[in-house]
PDB file of N, CA, C and O in Angstrom:
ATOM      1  N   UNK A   1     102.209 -20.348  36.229  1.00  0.00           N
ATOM      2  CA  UNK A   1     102.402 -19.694  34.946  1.00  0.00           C
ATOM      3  C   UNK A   1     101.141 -19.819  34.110  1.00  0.00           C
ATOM      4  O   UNK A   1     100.466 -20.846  34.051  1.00  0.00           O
ATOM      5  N   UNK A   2     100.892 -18.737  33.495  1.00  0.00           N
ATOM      6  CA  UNK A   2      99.431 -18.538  32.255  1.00  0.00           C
ATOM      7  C   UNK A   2      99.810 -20.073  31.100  1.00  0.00           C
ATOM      8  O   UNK A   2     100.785 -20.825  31.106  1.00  0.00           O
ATOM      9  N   UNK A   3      98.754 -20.061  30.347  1.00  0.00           N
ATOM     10  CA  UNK A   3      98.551 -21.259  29.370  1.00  0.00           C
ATOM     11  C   UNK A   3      99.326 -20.489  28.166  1.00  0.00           C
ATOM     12  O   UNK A   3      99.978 -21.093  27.314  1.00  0.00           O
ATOM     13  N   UNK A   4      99.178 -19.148  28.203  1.00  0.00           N
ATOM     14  CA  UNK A   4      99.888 -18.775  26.926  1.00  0.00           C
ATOM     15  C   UNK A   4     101.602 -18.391  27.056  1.00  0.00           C
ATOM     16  O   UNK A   4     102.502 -18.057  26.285  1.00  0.00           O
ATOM     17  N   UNK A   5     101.465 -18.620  28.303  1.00  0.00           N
ATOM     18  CA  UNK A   5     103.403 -17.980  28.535  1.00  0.00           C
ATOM     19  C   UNK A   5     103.888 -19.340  28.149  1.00  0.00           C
ATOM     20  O   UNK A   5     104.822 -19.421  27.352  1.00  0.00           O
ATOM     21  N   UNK A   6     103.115 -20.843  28.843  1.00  0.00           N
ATOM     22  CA  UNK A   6     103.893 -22.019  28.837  1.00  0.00           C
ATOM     23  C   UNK A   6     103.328 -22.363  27.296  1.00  0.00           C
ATOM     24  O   UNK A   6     103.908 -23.295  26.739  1.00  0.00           O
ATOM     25  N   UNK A   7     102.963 -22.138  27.044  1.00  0.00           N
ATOM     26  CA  UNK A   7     102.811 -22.459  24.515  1.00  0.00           C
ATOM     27  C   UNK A   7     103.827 -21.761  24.248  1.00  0.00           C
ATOM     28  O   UNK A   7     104.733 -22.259  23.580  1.00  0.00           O
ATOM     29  N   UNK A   8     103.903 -20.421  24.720  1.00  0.00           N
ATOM     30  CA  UNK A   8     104.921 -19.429  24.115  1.00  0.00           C
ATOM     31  C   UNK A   8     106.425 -19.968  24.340  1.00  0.00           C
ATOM     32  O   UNK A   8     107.321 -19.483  23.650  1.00  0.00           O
ATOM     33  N   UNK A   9     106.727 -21.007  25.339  1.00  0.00           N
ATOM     34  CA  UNK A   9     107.933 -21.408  25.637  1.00  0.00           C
ATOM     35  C   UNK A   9     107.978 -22.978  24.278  1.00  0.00           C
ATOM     36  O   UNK A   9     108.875 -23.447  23.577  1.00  0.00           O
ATOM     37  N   UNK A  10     106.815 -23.242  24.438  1.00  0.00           N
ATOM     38  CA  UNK A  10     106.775 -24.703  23.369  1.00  0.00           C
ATOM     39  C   UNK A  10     107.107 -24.014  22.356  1.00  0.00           C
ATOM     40  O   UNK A  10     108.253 -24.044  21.907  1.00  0.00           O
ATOM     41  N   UNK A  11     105.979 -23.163  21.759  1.00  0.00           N
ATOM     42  CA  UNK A  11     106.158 -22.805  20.000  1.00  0.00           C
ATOM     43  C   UNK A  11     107.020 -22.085  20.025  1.00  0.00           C
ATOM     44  O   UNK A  11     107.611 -21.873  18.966  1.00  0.00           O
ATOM     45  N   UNK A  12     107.410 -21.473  21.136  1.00  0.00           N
ATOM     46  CA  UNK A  12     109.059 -20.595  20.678  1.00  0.00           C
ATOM     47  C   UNK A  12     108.841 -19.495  19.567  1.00  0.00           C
ATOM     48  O   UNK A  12     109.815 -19.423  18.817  1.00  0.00           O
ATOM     49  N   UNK A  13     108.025 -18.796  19.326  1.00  0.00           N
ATOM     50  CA  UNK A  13     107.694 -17.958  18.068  1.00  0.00           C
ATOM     51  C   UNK A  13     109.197 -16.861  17.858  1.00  0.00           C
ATOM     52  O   UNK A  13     109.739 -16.176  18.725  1.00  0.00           O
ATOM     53  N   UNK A  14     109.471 -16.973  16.805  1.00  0.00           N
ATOM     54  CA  UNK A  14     110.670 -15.912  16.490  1.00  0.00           C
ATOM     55  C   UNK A  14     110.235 -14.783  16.301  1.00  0.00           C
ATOM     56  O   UNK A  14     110.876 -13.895  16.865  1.00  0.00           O
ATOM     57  N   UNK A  15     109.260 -14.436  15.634  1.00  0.00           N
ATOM     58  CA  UNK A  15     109.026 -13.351  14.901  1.00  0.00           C
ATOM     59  C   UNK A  15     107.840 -12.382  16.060  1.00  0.00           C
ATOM     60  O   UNK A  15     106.735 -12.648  16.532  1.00  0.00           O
ATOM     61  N   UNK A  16     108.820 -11.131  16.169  1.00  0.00           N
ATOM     62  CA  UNK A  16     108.169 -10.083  17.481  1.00  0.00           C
ATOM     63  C   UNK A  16     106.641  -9.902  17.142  1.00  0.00           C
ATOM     64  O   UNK A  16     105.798  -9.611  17.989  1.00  0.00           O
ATOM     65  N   UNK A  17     106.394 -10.098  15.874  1.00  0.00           N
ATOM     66  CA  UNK A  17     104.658 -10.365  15.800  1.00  0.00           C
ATOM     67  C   UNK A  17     103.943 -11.170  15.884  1.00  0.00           C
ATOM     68  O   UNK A  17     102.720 -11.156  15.745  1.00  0.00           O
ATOM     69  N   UNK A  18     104.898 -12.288  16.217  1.00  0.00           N
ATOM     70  CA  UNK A  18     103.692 -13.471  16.502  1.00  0.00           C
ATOM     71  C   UNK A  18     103.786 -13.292  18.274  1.00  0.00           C
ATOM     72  O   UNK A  18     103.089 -14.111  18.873  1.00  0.00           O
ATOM     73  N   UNK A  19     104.547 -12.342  19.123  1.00  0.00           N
ATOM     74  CA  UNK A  19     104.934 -12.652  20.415  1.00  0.00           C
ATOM     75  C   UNK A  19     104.077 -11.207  20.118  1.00  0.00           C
ATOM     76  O   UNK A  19     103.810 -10.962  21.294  1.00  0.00           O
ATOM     77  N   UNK A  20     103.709 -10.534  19.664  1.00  0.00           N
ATOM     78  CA  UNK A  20     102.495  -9.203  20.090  1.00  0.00           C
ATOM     79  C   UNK A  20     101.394  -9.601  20.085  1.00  0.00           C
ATOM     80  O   UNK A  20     100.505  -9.116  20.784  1.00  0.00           O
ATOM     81  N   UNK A  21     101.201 -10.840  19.065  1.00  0.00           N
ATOM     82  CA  UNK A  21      99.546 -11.255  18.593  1.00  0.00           C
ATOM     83  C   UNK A  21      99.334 -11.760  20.294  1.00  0.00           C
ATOM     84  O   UNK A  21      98.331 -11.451  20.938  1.00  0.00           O
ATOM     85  N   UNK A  22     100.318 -12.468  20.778  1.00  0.00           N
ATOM     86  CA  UNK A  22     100.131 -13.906  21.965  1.00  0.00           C
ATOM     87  C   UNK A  22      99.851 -12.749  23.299  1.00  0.00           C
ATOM     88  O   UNK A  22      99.045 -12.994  24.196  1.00  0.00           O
ATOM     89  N   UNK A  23     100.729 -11.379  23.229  1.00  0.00           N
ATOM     90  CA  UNK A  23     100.627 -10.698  24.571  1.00  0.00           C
ATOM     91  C   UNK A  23      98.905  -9.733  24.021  1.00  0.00           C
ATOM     92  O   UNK A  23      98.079  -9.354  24.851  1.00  0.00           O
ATOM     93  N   UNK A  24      98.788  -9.579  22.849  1.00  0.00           N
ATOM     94  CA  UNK A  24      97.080  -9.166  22.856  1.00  0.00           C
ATOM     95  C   UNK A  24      96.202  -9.953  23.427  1.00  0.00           C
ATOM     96  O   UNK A  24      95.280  -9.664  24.190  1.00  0.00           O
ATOM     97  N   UNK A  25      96.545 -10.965  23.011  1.00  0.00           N
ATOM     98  CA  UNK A  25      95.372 -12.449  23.561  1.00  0.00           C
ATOM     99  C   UNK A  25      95.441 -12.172  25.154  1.00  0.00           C
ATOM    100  O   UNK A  25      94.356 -12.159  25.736  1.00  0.00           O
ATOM    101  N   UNK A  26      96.613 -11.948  25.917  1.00  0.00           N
ATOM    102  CA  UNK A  26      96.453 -12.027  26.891  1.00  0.00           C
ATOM    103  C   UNK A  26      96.279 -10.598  27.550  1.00  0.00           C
ATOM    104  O   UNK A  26      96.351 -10.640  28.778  1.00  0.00           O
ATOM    105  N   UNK A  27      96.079  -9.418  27.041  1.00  0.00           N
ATOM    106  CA  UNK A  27      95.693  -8.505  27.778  1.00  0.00           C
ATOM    107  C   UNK A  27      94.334  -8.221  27.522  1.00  0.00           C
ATOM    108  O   UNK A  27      93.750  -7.363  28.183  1.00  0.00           O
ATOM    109  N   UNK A  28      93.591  -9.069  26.331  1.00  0.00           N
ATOM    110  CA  UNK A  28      92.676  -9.181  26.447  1.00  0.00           C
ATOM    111  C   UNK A  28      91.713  -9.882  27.380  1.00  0.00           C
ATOM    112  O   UNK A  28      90.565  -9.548  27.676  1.00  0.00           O
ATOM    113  N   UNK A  29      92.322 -10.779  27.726  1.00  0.00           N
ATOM    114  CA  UNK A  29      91.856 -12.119  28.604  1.00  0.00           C
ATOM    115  C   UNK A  29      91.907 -11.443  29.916  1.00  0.00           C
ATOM    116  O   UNK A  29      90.864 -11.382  30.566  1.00  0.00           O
ATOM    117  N   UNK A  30      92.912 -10.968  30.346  1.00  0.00           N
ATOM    118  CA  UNK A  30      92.774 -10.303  31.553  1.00  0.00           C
ATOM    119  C   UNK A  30      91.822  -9.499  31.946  1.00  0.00           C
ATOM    120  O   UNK A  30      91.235  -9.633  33.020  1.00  0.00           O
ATOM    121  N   UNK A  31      91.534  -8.378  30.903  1.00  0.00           N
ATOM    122  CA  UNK A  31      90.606  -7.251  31.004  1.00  0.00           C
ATOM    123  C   UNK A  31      88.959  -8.330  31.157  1.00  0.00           C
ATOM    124  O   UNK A  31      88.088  -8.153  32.008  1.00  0.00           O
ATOM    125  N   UNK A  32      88.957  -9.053  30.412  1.00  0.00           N
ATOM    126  CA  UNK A  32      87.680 -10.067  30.444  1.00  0.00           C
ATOM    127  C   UNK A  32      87.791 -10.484  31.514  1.00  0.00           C
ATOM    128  O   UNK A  32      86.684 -10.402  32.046  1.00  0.00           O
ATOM    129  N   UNK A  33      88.532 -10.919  32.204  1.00  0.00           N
ATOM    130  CA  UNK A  33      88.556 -12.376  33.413  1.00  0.00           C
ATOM    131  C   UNK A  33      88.120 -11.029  34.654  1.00  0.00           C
ATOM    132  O   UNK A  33      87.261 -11.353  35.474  1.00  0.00           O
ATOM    133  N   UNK A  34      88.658  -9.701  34.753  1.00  0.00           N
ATOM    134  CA  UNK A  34      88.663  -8.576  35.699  1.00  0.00           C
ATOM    135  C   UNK A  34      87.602  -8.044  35.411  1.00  0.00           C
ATOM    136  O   UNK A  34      87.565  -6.886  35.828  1.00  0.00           O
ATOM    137  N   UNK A  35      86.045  -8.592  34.491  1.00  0.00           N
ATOM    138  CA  UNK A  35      85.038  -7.855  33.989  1.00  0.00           C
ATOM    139  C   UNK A  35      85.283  -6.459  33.402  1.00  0.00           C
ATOM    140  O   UNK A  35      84.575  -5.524  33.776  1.00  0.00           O
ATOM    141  N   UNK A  36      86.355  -6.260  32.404  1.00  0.00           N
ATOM    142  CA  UNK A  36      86.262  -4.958  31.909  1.00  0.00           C
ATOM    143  C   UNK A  36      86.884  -3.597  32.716  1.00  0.00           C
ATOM    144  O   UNK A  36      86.359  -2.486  32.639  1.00  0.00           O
ATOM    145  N   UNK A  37      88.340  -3.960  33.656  1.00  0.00           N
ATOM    146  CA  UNK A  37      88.669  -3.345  34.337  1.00  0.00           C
ATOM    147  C   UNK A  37      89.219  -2.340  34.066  1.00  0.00           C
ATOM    148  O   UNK A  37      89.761  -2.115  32.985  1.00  0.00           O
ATOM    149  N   UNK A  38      89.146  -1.413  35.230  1.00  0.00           N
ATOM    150  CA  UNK A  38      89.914   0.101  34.497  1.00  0.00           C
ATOM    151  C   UNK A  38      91.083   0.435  35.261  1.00  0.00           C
ATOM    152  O   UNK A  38      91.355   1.467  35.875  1.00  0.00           O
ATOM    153  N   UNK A  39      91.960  -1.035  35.051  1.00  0.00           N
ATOM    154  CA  UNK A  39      92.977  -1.084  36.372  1.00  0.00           C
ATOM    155  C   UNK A  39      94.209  -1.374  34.338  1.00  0.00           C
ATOM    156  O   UNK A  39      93.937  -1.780  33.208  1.00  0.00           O
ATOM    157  N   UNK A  40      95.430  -0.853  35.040  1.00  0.00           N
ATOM    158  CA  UNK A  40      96.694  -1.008  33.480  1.00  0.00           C
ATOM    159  C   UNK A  40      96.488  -2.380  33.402  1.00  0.00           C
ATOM    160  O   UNK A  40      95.727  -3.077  34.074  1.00  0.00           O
ATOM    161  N   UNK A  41      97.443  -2.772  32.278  1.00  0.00           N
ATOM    162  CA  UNK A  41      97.336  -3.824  32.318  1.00  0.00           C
ATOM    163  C   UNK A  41      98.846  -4.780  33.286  1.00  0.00           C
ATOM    164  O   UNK A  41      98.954  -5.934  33.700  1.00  0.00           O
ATOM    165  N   UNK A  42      99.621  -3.765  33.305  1.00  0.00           N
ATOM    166  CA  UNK A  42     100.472  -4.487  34.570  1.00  0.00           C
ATOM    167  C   UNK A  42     100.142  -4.819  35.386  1.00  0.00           C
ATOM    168  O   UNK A  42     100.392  -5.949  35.804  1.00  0.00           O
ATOM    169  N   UNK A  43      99.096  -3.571  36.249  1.00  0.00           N
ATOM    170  CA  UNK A  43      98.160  -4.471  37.648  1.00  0.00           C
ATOM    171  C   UNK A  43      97.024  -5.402  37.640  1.00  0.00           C
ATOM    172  O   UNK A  43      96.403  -5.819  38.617  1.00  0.00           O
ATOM    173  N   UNK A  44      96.842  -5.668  36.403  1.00  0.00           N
ATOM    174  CA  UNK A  44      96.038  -7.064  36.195  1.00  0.00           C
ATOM    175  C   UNK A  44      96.460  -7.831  36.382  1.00  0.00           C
ATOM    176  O   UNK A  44      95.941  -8.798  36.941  1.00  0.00           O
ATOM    177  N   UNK A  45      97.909  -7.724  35.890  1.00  0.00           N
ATOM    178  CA  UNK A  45      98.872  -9.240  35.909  1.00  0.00           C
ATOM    179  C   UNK A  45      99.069  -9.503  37.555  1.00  0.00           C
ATOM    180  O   UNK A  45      98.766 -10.420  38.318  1.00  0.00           O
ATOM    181  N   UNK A  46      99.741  -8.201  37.691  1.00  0.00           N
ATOM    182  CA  UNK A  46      99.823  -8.475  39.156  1.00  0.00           C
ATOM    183  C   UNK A  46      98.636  -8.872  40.411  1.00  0.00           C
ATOM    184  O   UNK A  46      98.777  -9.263  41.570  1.00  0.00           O
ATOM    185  N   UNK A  47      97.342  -8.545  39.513  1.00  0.00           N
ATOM    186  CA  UNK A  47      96.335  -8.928  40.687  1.00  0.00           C
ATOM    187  C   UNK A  47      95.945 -10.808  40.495  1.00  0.00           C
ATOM    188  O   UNK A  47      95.558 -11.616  41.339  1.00  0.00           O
ATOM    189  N   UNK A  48      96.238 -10.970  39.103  1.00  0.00           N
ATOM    190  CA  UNK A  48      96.088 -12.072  38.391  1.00  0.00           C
ATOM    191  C   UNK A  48      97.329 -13.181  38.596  1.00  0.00           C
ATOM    192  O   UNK A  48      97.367 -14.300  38.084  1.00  0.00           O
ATOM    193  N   UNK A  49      98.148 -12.689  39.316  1.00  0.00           N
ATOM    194  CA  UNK A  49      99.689 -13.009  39.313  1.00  0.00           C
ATOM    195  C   UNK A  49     100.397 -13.912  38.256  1.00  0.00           C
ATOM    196  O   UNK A  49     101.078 -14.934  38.330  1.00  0.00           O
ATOM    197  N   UNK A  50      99.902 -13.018  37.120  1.00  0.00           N
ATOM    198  CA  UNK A  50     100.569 -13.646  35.955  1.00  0.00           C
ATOM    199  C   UNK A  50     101.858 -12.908  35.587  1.00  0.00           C
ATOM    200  O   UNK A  50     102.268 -12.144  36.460  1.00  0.00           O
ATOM    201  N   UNK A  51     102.749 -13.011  34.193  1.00  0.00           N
ATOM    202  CA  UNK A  51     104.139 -12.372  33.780  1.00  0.00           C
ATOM    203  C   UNK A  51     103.043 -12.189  32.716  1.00  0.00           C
ATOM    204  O   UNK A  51     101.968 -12.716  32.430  1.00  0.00           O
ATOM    205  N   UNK A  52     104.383 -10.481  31.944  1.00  0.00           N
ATOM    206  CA  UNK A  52     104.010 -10.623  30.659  1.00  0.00           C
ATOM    207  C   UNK A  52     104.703 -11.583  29.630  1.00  0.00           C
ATOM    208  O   UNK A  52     105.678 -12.301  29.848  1.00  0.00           O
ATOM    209  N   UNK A  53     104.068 -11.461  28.583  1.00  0.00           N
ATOM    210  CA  UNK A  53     105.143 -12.921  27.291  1.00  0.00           C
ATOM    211  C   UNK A  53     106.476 -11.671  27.497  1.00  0.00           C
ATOM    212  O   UNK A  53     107.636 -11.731  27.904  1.00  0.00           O
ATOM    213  N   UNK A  54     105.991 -11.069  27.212  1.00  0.00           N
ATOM    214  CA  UNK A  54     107.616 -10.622  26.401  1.00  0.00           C
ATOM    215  C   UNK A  54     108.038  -9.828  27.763  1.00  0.00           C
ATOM    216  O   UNK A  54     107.390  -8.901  28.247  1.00  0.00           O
ATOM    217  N   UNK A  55     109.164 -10.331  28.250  1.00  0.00           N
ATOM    218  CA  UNK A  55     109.933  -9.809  29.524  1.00  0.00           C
ATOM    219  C   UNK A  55     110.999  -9.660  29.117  1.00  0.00           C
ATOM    220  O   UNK A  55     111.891  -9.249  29.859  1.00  0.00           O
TER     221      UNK A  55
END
């Protein structure tokens, strides 16, 4: 599991904008970690074999 899915289970955020800010961070991170890929961001996860936060 990603560092931000297992915080997201600690801090438990209620509010659907603090769980959009946490899934930006991470589709950002992806696109960075894939050098700027021009792949969605579902098949990042999947090449990355991460989840998204909000499932």
């Amino acid at each position: 599991r990603s560092q931000l899915c297992y915080c997201s289970q600690v801090w438990s955020p209620m509010h659907l904008k603090d769980i959009r800010v946490l899934e930006l961070v991470q589709r950002r991170a992806t696109k960075y970690i894939l050098s700027g890929s021009v792949l969605s961001y579902k098949d990042r996860l999947i090449k990355l074999n991460l989840l998204p936060l909000m499932y």
